[in-house]
C-alpha positions in Angstrom: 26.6 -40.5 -10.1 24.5 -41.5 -7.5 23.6 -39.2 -4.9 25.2 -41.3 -1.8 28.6 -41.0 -3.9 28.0 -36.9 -4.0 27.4 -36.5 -0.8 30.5 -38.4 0.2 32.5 -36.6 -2.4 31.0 -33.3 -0.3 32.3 -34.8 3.3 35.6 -35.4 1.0 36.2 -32.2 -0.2 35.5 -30.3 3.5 37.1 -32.6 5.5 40.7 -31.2 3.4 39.7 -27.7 4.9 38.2 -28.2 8.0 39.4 -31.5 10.7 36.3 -32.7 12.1 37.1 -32.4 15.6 37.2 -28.2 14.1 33.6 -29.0 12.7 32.5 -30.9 16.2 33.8 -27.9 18.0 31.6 -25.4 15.8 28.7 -27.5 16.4 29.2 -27.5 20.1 29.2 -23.4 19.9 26.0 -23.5 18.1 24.3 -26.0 20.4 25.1 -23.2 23.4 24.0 -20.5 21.6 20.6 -22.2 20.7 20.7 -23.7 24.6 21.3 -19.5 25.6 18.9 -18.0 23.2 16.3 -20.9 24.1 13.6 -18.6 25.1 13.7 -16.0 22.4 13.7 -18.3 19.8 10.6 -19.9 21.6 9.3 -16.3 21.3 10.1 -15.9 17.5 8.5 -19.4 16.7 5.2 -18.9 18.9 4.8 -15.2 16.7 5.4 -17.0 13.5 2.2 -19.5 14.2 0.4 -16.4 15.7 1.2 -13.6 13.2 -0.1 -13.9 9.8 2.4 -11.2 8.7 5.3 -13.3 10.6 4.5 -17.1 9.2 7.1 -16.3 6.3 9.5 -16.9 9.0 9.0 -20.5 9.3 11.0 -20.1 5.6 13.7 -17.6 6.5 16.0 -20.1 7.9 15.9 -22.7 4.8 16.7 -19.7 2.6 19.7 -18.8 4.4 20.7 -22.8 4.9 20.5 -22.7 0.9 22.7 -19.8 0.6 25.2 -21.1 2.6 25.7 -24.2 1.3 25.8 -22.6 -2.8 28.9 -20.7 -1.1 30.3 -23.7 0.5 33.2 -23.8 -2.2 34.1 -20.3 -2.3 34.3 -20.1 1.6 36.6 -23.3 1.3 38.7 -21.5 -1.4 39.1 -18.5 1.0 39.9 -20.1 4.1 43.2 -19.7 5.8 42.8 -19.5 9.5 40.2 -18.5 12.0 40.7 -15.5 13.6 40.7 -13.4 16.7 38.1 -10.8 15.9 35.3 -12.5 16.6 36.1 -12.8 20.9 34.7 -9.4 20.9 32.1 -10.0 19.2 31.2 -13.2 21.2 31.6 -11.7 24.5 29.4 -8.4 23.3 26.5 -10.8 22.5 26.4 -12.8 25.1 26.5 -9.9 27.6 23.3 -8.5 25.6 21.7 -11.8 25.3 22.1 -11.8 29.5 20.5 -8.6 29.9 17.5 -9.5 27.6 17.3 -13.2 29.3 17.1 -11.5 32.8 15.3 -7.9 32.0 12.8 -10.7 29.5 13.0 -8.2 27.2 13.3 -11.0 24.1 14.5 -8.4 21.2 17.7 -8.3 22.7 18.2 -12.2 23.3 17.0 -12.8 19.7 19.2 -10.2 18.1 22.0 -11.3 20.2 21.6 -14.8 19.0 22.2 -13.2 15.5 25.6 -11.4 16.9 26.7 -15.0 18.6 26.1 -16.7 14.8 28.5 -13.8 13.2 30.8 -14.0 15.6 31.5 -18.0 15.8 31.6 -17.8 11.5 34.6 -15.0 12.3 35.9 -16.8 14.8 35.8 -20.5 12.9 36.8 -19.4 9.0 38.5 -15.5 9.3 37.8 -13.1 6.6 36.0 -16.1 4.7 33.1 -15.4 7.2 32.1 -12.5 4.8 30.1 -15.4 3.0 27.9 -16.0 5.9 26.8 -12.5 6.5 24.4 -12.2 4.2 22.4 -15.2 5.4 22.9 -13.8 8.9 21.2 -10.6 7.9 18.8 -12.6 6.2 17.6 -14.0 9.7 17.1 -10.7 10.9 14.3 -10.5 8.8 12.7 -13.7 10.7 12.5 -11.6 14.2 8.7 -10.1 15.0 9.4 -6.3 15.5 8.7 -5.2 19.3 5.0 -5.1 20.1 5.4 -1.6 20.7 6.8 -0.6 17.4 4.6 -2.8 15.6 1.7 -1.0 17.0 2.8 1.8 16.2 3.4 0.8 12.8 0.4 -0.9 12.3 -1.4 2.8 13.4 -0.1 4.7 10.7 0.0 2.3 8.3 -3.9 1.9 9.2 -4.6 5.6 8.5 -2.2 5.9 5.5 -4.2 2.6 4.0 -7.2 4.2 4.5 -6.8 7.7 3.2 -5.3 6.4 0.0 -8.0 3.3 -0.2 -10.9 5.9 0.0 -9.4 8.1 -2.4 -9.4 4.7 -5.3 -13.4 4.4 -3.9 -13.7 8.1 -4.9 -12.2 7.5 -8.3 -15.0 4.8 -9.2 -17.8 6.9 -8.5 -19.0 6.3 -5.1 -19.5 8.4 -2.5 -17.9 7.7 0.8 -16.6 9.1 4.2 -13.5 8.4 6.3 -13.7 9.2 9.7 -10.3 8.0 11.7 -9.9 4.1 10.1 -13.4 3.5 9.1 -14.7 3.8 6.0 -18.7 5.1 5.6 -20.2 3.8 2.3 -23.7 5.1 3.7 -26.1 1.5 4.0 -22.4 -0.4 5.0 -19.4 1.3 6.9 -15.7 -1.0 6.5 -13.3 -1.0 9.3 -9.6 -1.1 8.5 -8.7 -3.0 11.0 -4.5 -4.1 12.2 -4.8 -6.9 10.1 -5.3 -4.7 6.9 -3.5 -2.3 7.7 -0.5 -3.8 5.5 1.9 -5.8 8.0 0.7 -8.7 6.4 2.3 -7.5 3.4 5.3 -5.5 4.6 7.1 -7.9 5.9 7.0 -10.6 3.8 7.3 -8.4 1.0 10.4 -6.7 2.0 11.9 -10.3 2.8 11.0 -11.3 -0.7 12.9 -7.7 -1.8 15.7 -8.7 -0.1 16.4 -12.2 -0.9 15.8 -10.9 -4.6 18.5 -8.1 -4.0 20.6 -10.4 -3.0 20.7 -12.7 -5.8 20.2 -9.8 -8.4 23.1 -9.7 -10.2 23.5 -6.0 -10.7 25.0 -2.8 -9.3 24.4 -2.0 -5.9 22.1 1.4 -6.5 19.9 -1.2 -8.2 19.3 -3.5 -5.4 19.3 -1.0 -3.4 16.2 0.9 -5.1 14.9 -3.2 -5.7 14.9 -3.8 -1.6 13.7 -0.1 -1.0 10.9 -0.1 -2.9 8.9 -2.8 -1.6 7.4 -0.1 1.2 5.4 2.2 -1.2 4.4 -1.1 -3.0 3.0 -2.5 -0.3 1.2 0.5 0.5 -0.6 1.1 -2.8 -1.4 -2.4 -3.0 -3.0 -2.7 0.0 -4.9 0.6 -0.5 -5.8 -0.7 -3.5 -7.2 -3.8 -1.9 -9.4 -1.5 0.4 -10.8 0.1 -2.4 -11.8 -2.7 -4.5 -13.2 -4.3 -1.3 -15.3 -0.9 -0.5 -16.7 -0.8 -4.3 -17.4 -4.9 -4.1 -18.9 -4.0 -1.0 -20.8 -1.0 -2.5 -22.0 -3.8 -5.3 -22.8 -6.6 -3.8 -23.2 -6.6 0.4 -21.1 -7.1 2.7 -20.0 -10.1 2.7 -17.8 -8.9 0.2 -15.4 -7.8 2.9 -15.6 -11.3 4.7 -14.5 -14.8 5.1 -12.6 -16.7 2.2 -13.2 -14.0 -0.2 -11.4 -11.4 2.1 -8.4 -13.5 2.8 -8.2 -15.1 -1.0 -8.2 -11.1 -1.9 -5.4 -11.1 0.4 -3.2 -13.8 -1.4 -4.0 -12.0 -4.5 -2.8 -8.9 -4.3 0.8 -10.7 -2.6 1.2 -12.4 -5.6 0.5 -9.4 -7.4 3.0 -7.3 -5.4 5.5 -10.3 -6.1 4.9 -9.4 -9.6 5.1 -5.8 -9.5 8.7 -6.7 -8.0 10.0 -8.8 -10.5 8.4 -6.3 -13.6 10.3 -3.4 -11.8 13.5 -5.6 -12.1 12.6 -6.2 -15.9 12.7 -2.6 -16.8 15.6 -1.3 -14.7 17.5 -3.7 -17.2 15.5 -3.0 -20.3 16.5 0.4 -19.4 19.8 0.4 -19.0 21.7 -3.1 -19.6 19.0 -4.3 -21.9 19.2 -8.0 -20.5 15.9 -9.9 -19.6 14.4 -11.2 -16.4 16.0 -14.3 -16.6 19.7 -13.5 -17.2 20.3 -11.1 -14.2 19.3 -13.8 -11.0 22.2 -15.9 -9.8 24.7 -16.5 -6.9 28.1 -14.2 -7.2 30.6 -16.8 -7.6 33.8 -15.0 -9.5 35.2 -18.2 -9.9 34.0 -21.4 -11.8 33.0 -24.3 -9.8 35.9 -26.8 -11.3 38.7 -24.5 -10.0 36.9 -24.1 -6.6 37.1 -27.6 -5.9 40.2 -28.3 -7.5 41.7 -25.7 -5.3 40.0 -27.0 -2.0 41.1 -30.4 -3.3 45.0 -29.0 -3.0 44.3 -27.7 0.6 46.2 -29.1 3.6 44.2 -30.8 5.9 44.0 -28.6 9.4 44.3 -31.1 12.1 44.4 -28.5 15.1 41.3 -26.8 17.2 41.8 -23.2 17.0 42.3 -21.7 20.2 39.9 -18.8 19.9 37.2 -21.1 18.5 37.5 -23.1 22.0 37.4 -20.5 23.9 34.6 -18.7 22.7 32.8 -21.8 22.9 33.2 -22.3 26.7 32.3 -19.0 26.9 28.9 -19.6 25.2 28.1 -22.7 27.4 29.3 -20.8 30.3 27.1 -18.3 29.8 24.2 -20.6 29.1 24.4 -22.5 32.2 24.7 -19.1 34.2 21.4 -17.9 32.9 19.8 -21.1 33.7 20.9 -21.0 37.2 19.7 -17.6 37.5 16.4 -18.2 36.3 16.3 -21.7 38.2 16.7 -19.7 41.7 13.9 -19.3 44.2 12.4 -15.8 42.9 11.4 -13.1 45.7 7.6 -12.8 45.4 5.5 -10.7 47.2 2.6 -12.2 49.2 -1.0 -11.1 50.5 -0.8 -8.5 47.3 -5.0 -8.4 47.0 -6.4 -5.7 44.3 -9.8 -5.9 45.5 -8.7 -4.1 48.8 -8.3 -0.7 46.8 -11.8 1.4 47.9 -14.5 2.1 46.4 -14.8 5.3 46.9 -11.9 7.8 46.4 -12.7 11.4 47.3 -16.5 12.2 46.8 -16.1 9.6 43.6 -17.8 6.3 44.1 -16.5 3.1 42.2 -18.3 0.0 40.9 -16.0 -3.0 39.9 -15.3 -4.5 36.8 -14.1 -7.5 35.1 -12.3 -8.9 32.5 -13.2 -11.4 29.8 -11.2 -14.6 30.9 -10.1 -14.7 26.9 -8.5 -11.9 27.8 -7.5 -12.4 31.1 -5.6 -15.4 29.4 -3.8 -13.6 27.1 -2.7 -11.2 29.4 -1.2 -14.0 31.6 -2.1 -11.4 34.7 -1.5 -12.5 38.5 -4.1 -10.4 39.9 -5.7 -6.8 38.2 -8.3 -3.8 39.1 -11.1 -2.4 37.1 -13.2 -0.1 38.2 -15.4 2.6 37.0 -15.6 6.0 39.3 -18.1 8.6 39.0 -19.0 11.8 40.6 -22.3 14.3 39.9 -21.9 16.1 36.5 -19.2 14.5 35.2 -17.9 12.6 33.4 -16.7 8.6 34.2 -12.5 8.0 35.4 -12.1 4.0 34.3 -8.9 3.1 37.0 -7.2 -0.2 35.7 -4.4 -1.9 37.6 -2.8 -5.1 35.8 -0.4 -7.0 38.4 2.1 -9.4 37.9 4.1 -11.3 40.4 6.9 -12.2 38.0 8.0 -10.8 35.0 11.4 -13.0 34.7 9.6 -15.1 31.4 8.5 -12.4 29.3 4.8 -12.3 30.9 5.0 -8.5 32.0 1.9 -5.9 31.2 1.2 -5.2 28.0 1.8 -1.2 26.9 -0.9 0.7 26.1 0.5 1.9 23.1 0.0 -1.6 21.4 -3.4 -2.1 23.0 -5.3 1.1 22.2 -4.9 1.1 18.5 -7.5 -1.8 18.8 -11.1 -0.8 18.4 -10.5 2.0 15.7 -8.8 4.3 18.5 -6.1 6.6 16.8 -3.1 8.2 19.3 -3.8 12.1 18.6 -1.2 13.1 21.0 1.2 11.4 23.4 3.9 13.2 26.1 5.7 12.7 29.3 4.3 14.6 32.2 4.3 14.4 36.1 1.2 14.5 38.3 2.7 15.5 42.2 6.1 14.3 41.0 4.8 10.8 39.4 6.2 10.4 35.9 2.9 9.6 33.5 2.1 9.2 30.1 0.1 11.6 28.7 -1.9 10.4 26.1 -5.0 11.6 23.7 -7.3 9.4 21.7 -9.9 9.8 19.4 -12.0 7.8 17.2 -14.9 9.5 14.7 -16.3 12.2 17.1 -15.0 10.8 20.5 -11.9 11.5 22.5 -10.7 10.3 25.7 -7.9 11.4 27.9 -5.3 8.4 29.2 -2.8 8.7 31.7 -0.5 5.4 32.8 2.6 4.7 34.1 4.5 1.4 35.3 4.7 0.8 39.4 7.8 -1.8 39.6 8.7 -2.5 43.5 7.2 0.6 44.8 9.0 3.0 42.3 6.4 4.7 39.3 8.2 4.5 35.9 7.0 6.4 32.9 9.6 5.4 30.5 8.9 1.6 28.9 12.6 1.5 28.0 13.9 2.4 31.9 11.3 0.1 33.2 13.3 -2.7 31.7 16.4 -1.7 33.0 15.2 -1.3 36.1 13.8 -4.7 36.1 17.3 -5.9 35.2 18.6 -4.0 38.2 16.3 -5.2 40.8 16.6 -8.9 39.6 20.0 -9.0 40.1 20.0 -7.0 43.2 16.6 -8.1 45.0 15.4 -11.3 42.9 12.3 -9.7 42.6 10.5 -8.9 38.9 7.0 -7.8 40.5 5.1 -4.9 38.7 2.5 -3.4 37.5 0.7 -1.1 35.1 -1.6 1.4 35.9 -4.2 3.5 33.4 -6.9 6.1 34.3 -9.0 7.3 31.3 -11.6 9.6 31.0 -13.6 10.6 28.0 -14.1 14.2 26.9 -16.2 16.0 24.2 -15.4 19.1 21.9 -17.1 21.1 24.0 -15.1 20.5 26.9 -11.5 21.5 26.6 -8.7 19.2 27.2 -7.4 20.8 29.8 -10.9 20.3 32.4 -10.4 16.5 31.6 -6.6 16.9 32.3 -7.8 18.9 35.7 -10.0 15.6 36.8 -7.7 13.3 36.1 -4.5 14.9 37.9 -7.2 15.1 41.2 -8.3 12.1 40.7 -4.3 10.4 40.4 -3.5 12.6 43.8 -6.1 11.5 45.6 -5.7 7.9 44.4 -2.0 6.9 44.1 -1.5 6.3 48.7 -4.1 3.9 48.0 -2.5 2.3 45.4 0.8 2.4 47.3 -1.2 0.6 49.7 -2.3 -2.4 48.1 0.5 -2.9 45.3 3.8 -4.1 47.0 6.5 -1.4 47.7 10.5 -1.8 47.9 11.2 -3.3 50.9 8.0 -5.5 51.3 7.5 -9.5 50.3 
């Protein structure tokens, strides 16, 4: 049969479950949610092409087309009627996908999307839409984590990496010291840097354990401990990669630890973890069912593919647009267009807002100005920022950074320091909300090898100081909405300090140096009631 006959046999069979006008109806709702979701998908899509441990994704969403359409049948077999359920769903993930769209907080808009795809396959096919979840889920798995978990992750995962990578050094015999993320081999000294700290790995990995989960045809404790299991193997492995790496390194120079060896090394111990996967799957059933490899993979389809389609083939043909389906449709393009006309109208923005204005001299500390890198300065995406270094007799430097931005509506909004100071080797020893004369601050303590340094910061948005990352979003949302304004800024002071001073002295010079400081700020950075 040729494959233009197949295809029209395919059109054949759905059109007897599903009227096309039903089908140009569904397509319609998808077209608003991609039309709504526009600019977290964007997000998602730039990340992929950034991220090595995200460029999986580019993948995700064939996987879950092919998984669909193997269950094409069985939904067709199952379908009765569309149903009700999903309006609440629908109207939940639109309202979610407006508050990320307007607060730009893109985690929300891109999970929402998610919710708007479950809730149009409830909506459109009933309790058949159980099919569909899985490759829903699936997507998930296609979403960059926050920046600010990711960092986070990419922290401990650094350390953990590390500790077990110089501990397979140890176990060939050389001699080696780990101070924070680097590794000392004496004539070289290896940093494990957020690209090896596993992410690369973990992600894809766990995708991989998923999808193989899914089409593992066993009990669910199985797939379970299948899907599970990718974490510690993704840790060992990549320990194990740092190890081999510090004894090449040890051998042989190193360049070892560089170019296309490094990265080929990479690819190597993927595949291997690949492997690890499917040999764990191997003995689970040599263990218990006693069935190889290749006779446990396959779609769950309880029933055989000649009664699926004679069974669609006996279907009625539905003629009629299901009410819910066309009204949760308007409601997607509704909200679509209202998002757009929100983000199309004349923004609030402060003027005359000048940085360099702040003094140079605070106190009895004098300042001397800094810059930025314009690399940086363009990845950053700032409208205007402050660096300066203050210093007063016997003591040690305060480094004052201000990063402004005019708008925040797109997504461009300061970067937390919790994702920034992992770079560089720096490890978060200890991080807490405090108040310095009633402005909320992060408190946070960093160290790498023998130094530490003391960092305060906080967010300033419209004249109010936020210490809490999460509020600050909301309160974007609210002063959007109620002002049409997204200005802000972030604002660090960090000071180093040595064992021999305690904490607390460095703790006592910074909170003078914030008092003294913060009317100044207020001065130049625009307040509530100013544009």
């Amino acid at each position: 049969m040729s494959l233009v006959k197949e295809i029209q046999q395919e059109f054949s069979r759905l059109n007897k479950v599903v009227s096309w006008p039903a089908l140009a109806l569904i397509g319609c709702g998808l077209a608003a949610a991609f039309f709504l979701s526009f600019g977290g998908l964007s997000e998602v899509v730039e990340r992929w092409i950034a991220q090595e441990e995200y460029s999986h994704g580019f993948l995700i969403p064939l996987v879950s087309l092919y998984i669909l359409w193997e269950k094409r049948l069985t939904i067709a077999v199952e379908y009765r009627s569309g149903s009700w359920w999903g309006v609440p769903v629908i109207i939940a993930a639109l309202l979610i996908a407006f508050i990320g769209e307007i607060s730009a907080l893109y985690i929300l808009v891109q999970y929402a999307f998610l919710l708007l795809l479950a809730g149009f396959a409830i909506t459109a096919l009933g309790k058949a839409a159980r099919h569909t979840f899985i490759p829903i889920i699936l997507l998930a798995f296609a979403i960059p984590l926050p920046y600010f978990l990711e960092a986070v992750l990419t922290a401990r995962l650094q350390l953990l990496s590390s500790e077990i990578g110089v501990m397979f050094i140890q176990w060939m015999g050389i001699p080696v010291y780990l101070s924070g993320n680097v590794i000392d081999l004496g004539a070289y000294k290896l940093q494990v840097v957020e690209a090896c700290s596993g992410l690369s790995y973990l992600f894809p990995l766990a995708c991989l354990g998923f999808i193989a989960a899914y089409f593992y045809q066993a009990p669910v404790w199985k797939r379970a401990v299948l899907f599970v299991s990718t974490i510690p193997i993704t840790i060992l492995m990549n320990s194990f990669r740092i190890g081999v790496t510090g004894w090449l390194v040890d051998r042989w120079g190193i360049s070892m630890a560089e170019g296309f060896l490094h990265d080929f090394e990479g690819w190597i111990i993927f595949i291997a973890c690949a492997a690890i996967l499917a040999l764990e799957i191997e003995i689970l059933e040599r263990l218990t069912r006693r069935r190889g490899l290749l006779d446990v993979f396959g779609l769950n389809i309880q029933i055989p593919a000649d009664e699926l389609l004679a069974v669609a083939a006996q279907r009625e043909p539905r003629r009629t647009l299901p009410v819910a389906m066309l009204l949760v449709v308007s409601l997607t393009f509704a909200a679509a267009l209202g998002v757009q006309a929100f983000d199309k109208r004349m923004e609030a923005v402060p003027e005359d807002v000048y940085l360099a204005a702040f003094p140079d001299q605070i106190k009895d500390w004098n300042g001397t100005y800094g810059s930025l890198e314009t690399r940086v300065m363009q990845v950053l995406q700032l409208t205007d920022y402050l660096m300066m270094n203050f210093e007063r007799e016997a003591e040690p430097m305060i480094n004052l950074y201000v990063a402004y931005y005019a708008s925040q509506r797109k997504g461009v909004s300061p970067h937390s320091p919790r994702v920034c100071i992992p770079g560089g080797g720096w490890e978060i020893a200890d991080i807490r909300r405090s108040q310095v004369e009633g402005i909320p601050i992060n408190r946070v303590i960093i160290r790498r090898g023998l130094e530490s340094q003391l960092v305060y910061y906080w967010f300033q948005e419209r004249g109010e100081p936020i210490a809490n990352e999460y509020l600050k979003k909301w309160k974007l949302l609210e002063d959007a909405l109620a002002y049409n304004r997204t200005d802000g800024s972030l604002i660090r002071v960090v000071t180093p300090f040595h064992s021999s001073e305690p904490v607390e002295v460095a703790e006592q010079r910074l909170n003078e140096f914030v008092r003294a400081a913060y009317p100044e700020l207020v001065r130049v950075l625009p307040g509530k009631g100013e544009l």
